[in-house]
C-alpha positions as CSV (number, residue, x, y, z in Angstrom):
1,X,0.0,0.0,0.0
2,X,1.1,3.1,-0.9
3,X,0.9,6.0,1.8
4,X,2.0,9.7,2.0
5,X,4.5,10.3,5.2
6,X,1.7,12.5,6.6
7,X,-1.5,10.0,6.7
8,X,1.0,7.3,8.0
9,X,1.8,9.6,10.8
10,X,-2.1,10.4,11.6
11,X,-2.8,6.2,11.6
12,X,0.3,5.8,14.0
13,X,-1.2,8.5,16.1
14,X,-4.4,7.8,15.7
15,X,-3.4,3.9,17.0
16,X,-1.7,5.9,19.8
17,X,-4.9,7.9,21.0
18,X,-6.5,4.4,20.9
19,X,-4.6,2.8,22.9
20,X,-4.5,5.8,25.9
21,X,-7.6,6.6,25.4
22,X,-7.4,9.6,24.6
23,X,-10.0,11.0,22.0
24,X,-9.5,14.9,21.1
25,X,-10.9,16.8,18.8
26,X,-8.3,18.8,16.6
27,X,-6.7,22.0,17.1
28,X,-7.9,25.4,15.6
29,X,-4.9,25.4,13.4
30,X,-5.3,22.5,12.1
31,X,-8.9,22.8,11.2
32,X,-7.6,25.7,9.6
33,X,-6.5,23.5,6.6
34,X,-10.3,22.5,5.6
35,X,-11.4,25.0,2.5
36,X,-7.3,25.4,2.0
37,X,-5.8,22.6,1.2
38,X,-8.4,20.3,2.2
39,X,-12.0,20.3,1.0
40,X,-14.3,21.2,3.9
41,X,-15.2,17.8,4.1
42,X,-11.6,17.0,4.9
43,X,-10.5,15.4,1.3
44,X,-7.3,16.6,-0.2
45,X,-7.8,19.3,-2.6
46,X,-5.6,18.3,-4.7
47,X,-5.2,15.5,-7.3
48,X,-2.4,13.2,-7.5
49,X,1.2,13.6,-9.1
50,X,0.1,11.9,-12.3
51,X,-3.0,13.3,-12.8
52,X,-4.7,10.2,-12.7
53,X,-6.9,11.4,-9.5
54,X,-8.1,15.0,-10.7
55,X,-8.5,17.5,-8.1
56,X,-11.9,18.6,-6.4
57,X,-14.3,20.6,-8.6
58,X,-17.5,20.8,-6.9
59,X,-20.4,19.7,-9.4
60,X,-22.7,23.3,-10.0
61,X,-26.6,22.4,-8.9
62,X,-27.3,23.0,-12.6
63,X,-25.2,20.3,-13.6
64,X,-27.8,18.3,-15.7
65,X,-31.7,18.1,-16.4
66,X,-33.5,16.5,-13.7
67,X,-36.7,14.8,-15.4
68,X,-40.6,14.5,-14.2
69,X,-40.0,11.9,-11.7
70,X,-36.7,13.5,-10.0
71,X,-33.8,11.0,-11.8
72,X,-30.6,13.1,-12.9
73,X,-29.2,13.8,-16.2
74,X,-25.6,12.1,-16.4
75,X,-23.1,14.5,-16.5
76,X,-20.5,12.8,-18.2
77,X,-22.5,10.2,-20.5
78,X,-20.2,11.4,-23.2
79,X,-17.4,9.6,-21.7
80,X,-15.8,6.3,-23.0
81,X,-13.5,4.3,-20.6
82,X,-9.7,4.6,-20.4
83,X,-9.5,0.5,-19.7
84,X,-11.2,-1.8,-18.7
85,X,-9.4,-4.5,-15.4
86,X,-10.5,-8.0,-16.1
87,X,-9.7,-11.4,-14.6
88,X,-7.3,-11.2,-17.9
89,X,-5.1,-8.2,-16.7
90,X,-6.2,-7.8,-12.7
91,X,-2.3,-8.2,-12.1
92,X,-1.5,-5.1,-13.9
93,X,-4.2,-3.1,-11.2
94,X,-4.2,-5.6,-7.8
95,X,-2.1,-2.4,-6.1
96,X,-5.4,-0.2,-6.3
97,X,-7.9,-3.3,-6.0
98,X,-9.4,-4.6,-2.8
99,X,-8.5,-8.5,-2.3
100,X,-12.5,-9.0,-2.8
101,X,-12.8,-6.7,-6.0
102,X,-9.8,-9.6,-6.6
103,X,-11.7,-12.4,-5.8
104,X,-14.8,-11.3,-8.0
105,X,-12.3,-10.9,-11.0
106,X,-11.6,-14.4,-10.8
107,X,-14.4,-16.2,-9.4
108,X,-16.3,-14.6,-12.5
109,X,-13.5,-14.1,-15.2
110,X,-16.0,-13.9,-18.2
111,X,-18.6,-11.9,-17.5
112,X,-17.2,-9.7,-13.8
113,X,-14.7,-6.5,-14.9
114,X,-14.6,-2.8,-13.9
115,X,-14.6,-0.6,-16.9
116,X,-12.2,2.6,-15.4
117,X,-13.3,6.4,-16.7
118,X,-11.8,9.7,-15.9
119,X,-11.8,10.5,-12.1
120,X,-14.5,13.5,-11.5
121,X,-14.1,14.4,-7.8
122,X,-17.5,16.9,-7.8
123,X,-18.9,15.7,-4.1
124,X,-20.5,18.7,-2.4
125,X,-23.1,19.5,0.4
126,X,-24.8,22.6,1.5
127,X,-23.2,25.7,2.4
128,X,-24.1,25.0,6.4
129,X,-23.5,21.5,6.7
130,X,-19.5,22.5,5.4
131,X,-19.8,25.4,8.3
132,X,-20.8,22.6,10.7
133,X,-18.2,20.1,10.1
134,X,-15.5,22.6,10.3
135,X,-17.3,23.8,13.9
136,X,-17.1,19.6,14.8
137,X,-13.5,19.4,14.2
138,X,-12.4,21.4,16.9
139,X,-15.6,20.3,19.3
140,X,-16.6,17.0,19.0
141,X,-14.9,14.0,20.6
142,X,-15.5,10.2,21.3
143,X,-17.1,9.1,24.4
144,X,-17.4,5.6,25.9
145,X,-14.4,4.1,24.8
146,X,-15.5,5.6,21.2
147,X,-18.8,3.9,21.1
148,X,-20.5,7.4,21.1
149,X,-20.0,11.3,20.0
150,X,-20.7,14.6,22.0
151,X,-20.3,18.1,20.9
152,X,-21.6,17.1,17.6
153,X,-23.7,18.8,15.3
154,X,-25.4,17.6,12.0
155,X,-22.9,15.7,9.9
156,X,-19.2,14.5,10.1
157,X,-17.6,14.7,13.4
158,X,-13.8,14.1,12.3
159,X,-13.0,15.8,9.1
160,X,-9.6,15.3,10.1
161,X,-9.3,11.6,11.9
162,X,-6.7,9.9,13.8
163,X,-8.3,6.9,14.1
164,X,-10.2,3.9,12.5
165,X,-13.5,4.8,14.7
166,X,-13.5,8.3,13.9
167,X,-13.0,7.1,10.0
168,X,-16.2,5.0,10.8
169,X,-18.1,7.4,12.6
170,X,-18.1,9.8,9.7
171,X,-19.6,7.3,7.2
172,X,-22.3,6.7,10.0
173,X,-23.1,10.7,10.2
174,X,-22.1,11.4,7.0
175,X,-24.8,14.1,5.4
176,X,-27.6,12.6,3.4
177,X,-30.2,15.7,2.8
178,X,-31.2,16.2,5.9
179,X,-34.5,14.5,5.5
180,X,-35.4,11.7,2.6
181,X,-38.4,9.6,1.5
182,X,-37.8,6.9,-1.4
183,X,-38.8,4.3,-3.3
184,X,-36.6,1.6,-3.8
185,X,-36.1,-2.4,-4.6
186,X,-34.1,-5.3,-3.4
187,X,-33.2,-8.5,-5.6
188,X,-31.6,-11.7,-4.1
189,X,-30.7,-13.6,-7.5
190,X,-30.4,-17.2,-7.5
191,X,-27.0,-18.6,-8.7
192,X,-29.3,-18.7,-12.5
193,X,-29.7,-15.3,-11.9
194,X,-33.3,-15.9,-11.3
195,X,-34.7,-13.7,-9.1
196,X,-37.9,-11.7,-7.4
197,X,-38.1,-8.2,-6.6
198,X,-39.2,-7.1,-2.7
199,X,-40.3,-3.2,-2.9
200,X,-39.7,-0.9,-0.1
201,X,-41.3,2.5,0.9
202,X,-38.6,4.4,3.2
203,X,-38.4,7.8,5.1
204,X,-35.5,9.1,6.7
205,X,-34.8,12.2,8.7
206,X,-32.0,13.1,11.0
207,X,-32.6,14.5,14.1
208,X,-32.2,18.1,13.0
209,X,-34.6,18.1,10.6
210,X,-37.7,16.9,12.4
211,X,-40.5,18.9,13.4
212,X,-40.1,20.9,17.3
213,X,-36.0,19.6,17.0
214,X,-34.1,21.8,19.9
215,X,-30.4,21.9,19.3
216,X,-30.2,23.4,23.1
217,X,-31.2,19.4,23.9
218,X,-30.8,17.4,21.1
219,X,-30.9,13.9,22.9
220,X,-29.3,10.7,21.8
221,X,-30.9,10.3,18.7
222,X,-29.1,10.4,15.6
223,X,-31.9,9.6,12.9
224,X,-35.1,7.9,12.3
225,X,-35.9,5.4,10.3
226,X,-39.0,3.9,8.9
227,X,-39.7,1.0,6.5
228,X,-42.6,-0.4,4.6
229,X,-43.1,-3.2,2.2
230,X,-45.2,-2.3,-0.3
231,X,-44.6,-5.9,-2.4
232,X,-45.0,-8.7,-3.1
233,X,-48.6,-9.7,-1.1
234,X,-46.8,-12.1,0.9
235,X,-44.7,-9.5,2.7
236,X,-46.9,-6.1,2.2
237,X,-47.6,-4.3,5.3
238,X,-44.7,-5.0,7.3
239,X,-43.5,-2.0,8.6
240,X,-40.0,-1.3,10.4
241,X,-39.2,1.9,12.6
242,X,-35.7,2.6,14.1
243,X,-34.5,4.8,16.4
244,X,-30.9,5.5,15.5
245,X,-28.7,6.7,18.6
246,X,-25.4,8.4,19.0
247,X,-24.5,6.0,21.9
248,X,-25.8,2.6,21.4
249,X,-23.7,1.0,24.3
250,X,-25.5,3.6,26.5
251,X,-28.6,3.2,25.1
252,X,-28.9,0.6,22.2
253,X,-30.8,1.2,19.2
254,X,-34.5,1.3,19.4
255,X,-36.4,-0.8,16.9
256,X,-40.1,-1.7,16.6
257,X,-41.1,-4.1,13.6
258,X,-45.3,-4.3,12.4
259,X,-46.7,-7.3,10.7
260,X,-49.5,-7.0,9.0
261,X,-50.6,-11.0,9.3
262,X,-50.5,-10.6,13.0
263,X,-51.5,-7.0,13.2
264,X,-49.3,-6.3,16.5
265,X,-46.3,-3.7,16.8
266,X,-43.1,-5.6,18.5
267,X,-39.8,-4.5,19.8
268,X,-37.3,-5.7,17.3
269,X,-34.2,-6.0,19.5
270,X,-32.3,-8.3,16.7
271,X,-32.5,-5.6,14.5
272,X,-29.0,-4.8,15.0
273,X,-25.1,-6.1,14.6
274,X,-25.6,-9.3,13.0
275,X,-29.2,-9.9,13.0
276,X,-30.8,-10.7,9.6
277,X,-31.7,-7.9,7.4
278,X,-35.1,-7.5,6.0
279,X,-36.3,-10.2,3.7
280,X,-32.9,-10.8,2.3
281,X,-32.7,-14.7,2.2
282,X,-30.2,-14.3,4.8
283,X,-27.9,-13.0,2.8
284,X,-27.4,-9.4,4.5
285,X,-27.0,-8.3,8.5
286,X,-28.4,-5.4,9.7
287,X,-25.4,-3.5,9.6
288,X,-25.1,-4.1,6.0
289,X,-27.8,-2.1,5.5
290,X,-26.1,1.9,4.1
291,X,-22.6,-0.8,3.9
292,X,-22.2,-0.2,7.5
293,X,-24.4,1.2,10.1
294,X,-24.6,0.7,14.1
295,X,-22.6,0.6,16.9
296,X,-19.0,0.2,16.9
297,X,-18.5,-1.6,19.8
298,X,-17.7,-5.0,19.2
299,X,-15.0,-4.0,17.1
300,X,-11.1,-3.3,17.4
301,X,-10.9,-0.1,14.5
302,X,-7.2,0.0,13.3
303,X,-6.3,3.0,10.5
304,X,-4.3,1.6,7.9
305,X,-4.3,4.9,6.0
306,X,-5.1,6.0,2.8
307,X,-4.5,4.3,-0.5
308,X,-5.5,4.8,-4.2
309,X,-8.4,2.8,-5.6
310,X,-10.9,1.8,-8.3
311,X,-14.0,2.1,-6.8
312,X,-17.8,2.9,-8.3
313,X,-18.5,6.5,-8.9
314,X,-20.5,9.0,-10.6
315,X,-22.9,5.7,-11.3
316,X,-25.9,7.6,-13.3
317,X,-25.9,5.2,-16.1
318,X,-27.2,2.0,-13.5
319,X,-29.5,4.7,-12.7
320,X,-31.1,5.5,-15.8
321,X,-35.0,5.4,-15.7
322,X,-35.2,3.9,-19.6
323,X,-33.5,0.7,-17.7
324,X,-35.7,-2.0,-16.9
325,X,-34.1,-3.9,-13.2
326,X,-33.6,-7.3,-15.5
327,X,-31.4,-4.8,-17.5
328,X,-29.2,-4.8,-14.2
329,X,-30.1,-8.4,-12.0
330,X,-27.6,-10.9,-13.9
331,X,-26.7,-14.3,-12.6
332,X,-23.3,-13.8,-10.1
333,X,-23.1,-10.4,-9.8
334,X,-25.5,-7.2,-11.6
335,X,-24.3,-6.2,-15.2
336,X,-21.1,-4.3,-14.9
337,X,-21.5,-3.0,-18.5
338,X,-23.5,-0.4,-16.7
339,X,-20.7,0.8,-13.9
340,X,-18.7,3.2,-14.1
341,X,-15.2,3.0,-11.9
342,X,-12.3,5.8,-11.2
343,X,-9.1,5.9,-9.1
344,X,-9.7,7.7,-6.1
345,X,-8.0,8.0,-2.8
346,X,-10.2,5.9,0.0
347,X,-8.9,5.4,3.8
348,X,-8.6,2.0,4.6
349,X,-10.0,0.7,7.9
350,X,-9.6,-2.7,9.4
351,X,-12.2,-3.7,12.0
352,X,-11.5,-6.7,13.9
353,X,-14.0,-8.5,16.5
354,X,-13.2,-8.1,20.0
355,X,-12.2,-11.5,22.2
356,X,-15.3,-12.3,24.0
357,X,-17.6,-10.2,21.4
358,X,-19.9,-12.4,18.8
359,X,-20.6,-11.0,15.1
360,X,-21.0,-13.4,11.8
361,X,-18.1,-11.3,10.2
362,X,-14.5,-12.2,12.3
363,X,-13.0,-9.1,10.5
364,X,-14.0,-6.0,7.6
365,X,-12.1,-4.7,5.4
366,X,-13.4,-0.7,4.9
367,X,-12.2,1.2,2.4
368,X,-14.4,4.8,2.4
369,X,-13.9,7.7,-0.1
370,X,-11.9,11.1,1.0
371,X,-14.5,13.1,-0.7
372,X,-17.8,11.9,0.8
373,X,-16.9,9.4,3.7
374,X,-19.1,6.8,2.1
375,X,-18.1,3.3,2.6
376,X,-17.1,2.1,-1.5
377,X,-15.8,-1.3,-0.6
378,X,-16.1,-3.7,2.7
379,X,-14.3,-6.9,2.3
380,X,-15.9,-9.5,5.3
381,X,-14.3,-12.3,6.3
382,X,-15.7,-15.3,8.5
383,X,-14.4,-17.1,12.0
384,X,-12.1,-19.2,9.6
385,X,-10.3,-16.1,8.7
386,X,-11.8,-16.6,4.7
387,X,-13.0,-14.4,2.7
388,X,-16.8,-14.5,2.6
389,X,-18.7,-11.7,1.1
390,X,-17.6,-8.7,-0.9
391,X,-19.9,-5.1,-0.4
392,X,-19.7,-2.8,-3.2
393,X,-20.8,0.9,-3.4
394,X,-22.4,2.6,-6.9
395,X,-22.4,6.5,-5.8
396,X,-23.8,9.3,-7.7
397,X,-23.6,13.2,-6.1
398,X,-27.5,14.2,-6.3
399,X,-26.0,17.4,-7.7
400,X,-29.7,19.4,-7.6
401,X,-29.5,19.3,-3.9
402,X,-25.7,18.5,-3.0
403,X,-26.1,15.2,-1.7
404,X,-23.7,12.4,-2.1
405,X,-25.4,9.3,-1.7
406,X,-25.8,5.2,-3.3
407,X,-27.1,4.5,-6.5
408,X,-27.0,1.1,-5.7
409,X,-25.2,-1.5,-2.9
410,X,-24.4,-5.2,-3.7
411,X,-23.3,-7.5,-0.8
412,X,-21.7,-10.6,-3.2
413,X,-21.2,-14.1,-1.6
414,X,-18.0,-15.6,-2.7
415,X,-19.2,-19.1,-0.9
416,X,-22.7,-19.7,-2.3
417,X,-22.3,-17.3,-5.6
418,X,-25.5,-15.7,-4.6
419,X,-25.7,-11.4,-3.7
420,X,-27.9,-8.8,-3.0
421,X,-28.6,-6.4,-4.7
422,X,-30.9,-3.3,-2.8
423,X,-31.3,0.4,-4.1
424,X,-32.6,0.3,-7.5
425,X,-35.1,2.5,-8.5
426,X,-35.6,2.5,-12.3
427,X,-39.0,1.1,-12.7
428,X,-40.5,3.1,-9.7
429,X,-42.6,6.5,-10.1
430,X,-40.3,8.9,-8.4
431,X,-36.5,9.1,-7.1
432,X,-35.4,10.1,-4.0
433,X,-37.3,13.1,-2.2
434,X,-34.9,15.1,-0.4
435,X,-36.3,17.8,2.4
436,X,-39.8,16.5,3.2
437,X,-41.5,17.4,6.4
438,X,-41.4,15.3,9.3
439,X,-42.7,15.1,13.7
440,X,-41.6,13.2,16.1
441,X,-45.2,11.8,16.1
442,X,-44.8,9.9,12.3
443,X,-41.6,7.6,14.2
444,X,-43.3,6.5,16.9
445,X,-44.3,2.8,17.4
446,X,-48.0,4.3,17.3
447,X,-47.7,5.2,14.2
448,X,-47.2,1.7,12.7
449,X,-50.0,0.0,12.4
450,X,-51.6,2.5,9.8
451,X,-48.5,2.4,8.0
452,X,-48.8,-0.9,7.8
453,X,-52.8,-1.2,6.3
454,X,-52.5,-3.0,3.5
C-alpha cells in the first residue's frame, strides 16, 4: 500500500490515542486546513502527481436536467472508458484493488470486470452543513471508549481523523439531505440469476430536521428510520421503525417491527449487529444495510491509512429510468456493462472482533472515499479467517441538492455465488425526495399500524 509520510503519521497516532484513550478533537490550526488545502469535508484538494486522480471541482446544482420523476441527467455520459481491469489483466491493477474486488475478477472471469473512466471528484453538500463540520472538528470528541459522540452537530464529526473509529463514525453521520423519503427495490438472485423483486417505501430524517428539534437538547438520537413493504402480497404491510442513537452501548438502538398478518407492533431487539436484514434470504446483516451502520463496539478499528483505488462512482448510467431492473439483475453479480469506476484515494480501515464479542463477520475490510466518507468497498471475512462476502458501493452526487449518496449497494457471496442487490429504482414512479416534512409523532411505534394497512 502506498501511503504519503503524513497520513501514515495520523494512523500511528491515531493507534496511539486508541490505545490511551485519549480522543480529542483537533486544534484550531489544524482545522484551519479545511477549504485550504483540504476540502471542507476534509479530502485533499488536490489531485495526484500523475494526474490520474483530478482534483476537487465541486459539481454546480445545474449540472444536468432532472426529469418529471426526480432522476438526474448524467453529467458525463459522453465519456468512454480509459480501460477496462479484467480477470485477464487484474495483475497489472491488484495495487489499487481490494482482495474481494480480486476475488470477484476471478471467481467470475468472463462476465465480472470494472470498466475505469476519468476520475471526476464533484462531491458537495450545502453551504451549512461545510460550516458545521468545520465547527465539529475542533468540538466534538469520542465518548465511551469511542462507542459514542458529544459536541456534535449535523454531519461528520472528524473531518480530520486519527483513528479507525473516527473514519467509521463519519460514514455513520455522514450528510444525506437532511430529510429523505424513497422508493426503492431489493433482488436476491439465484446462482441462475433468477430472481424476485421485494419493494420498499422508506423515510429518513436526521434528528435536526424533524419537526419541534431543539439543538439546546438534542438527545441521543441520531436519525429515524422507517420501512414499509409495499410488495410482493406475501410481505406487504410489514412496517419497520428505528431509532438510531449516537451511543448505542449507552442506550442501544430502538427498533419496533409491524406485521401485517399478526397485526401487533413488537420491539425488534435483533434488529442490529448481525441480525438478519429484512427479507434478504439471509444474505445481509443489519449492519449491511447503508454498507455499515450501528454501533461500533464490538469491534477493534485500526487505521491503515489512505491508498488509491478503483471504486464505483458517478454511477448515473445504472441509474437511468429507460433501464428496466432485468437490465441490471444478472446471474453472479449485476451487469457491470452499466458501472462506471475511477481511481480515487479511500482510507482503509480494518475492523477486527473483539475477544469475547460475537458478530457473523470475524473481520471487515473498509475502504471509504476522501470526498464523501461513504463506505465504497467492505471486504468481510468469517471465524475461519476466509473471505466470505464482498460489499460494493455505486455512488452518484445528487447534484440538484448537494447530496452524495448510493445508487446502488451489492453485498456478493463468494461461498454460495449468490448477492444482493438493494437500491434500484428504475422502474418506480419517483427518485429520492430530499427535504420533506417530518414530527416526532410519524416515528413512533403508534404510528405503525396504519403504516402498515395494506
Amino acid at each position: 500500500m502506498k501511503m504519503t509520510k503524513n497520513l501514515l503519521q495520523a494512523g500511528v497516532l491515531g493507534l496511539s490515542l486508541l490505545a490511551t484513550g485519549v480522543m480529542a478533537a483537533v486544534s484550531a490550526d489544524e482545522a484551519a486546513k479545511l477549504g485550504t488545502t483540504l476540502t471542507p469535508m476534509g479530502a485533499e484538494k488536490a489531485g495526484n502527481a500523475d494526474g490520474s486522480i483530478s482534483a476537487w471541482k465541486p459539481l454546480a446544482t445545474n449540472a444536468g436536467a432532472v426529469d418529471a420523476k426526480g432522476f438526474l441527467a448524467d453529467p458525463y455520459a459522453s465519456e468512454k472508458p480509459l480501460y477496462t481491469i479484467t480477470a485477464q489483466n487484474v495483475d497489472q491493477y491488484k495495487d489499487k484493488l481490494s482482495p474481494g474486488q480480486i476475488a470477484m475478477l476471478k471467481r467470475y472471469p468472463d462476465s465480472y470486470k470494472l470498466p475505469v473512466y476519468p476520475t471526476h471528484r464533484g462531491s458537495t453538500v450545502p453551504a451549512d452543513v461545510f460550516a458545521a463540520i468545520k465547527e465539529n472538528a475542533t468540538k466534538t470528541n469520542l465518548v465511551a471508549g469511542g462507542n459514542g459522540l458529544e459536541n456534535f452537530t449535523t454531519a461528520v464529526p472528524f473531518p480530520i481523523p486519527k483513528s479507525g473509529v473516527e473514519v467509521i463514525w463519519n460514514h455513520i453521520t455522514r450528510y444525506r439531505g437532511g430529510s429523505v423519503t424513497r422508493l426503492v427495490t431489493q433482488a436476491t438472485p439465484q446462482t441462475n440469476g433468477s430472481y424476485s423483486l421485494v419493494y420498499f417505501q422508506d423515510q429518513f430524517v436526521f434528528r435536526d430536521k424533524i419537526k419541534g428539534y431543539d439543538p439546546a437538547n438534542p438527545g441521543n438520537v441520531l436519525f429515524y428510520f422507517k420501512q414499509k413493504v409495499t410488495a410482493p402480497a406475501r410481505l406487504a404491510g410489514t412496517v419497520l421503525l428505528v431509532h438510531e442513537t449516537l451511543d448505542q452501548v449507552k442506550e442501544p438502538r430502538k427498533a419496533w417491527v409491524y406485521n401485517a398478518g399478526q397485526r401487533r407492533v413488537r420491539q425488534a431487539p435483533q434488529v442490529s449487529y448481525d441480525g438478519p436484514g429484512t427479507a434478504a434470504d439471509g444474505l445481509r446483516t443489519s449492519d449491511n444495510l447503508d454498507m455499515f451502520n450501528g454501533a461500533p463496539d464490538r469491534y477493534d478499528w485500526k487505521l491503515e491509512g489512505k491508498k488509491e483505488m478503483y471504486i464505483a462512482s458517478n454511477s448515473y448510467k445504472l441509474d437511468d429510468p429507460k433501464l428496466k431492473y432485468s437490465d441490471i439483475i444478472k446471474a453472479g453479480h449485476i451487469n457491470q456493462d452499466l458501472s462506471r469506476y475511477e481511481l480515487r484515494r479511500v482510507w482503509h480501515v480494518v475492523a477486527t472482533l473483539k475477544p469475547g464479542q460475537r458478530h457473523i463477520y470475524a473481520k471487515r475490510d473498509f475502504y471509504i472515499d476522501e470526498d464523501t466518507w461513504q463506505a465504497a468497498v467492505i471486504d468481510q471475512y468469517d471465524g475461519r479467517d476466509q473471505l466470505w462476502r464482498v460489499s460494493e458501493a455505486h455512488s452518484q452526487d445528487y447534484y440538484n441538492v448537494q447530496v452524495p449518496w448510493y445508487t446502488l449497494e451489492a453485498i456478493y457471496d463468494l461461498q454460495s455465488g449468490r448477492y444482493l442487490a438493494l437500491g434500484m429504482k428504475n422502474e418506480e414512479k419517483k427518485a429520492y425526495d430530499f427535504g420533506f416534512s417530518a414530527s416526532i409523532s410519524d416515528f413512533q411505534p403508534a404510528a405503525l399500524r396504519q403504516e402498515g394497512v395494506r
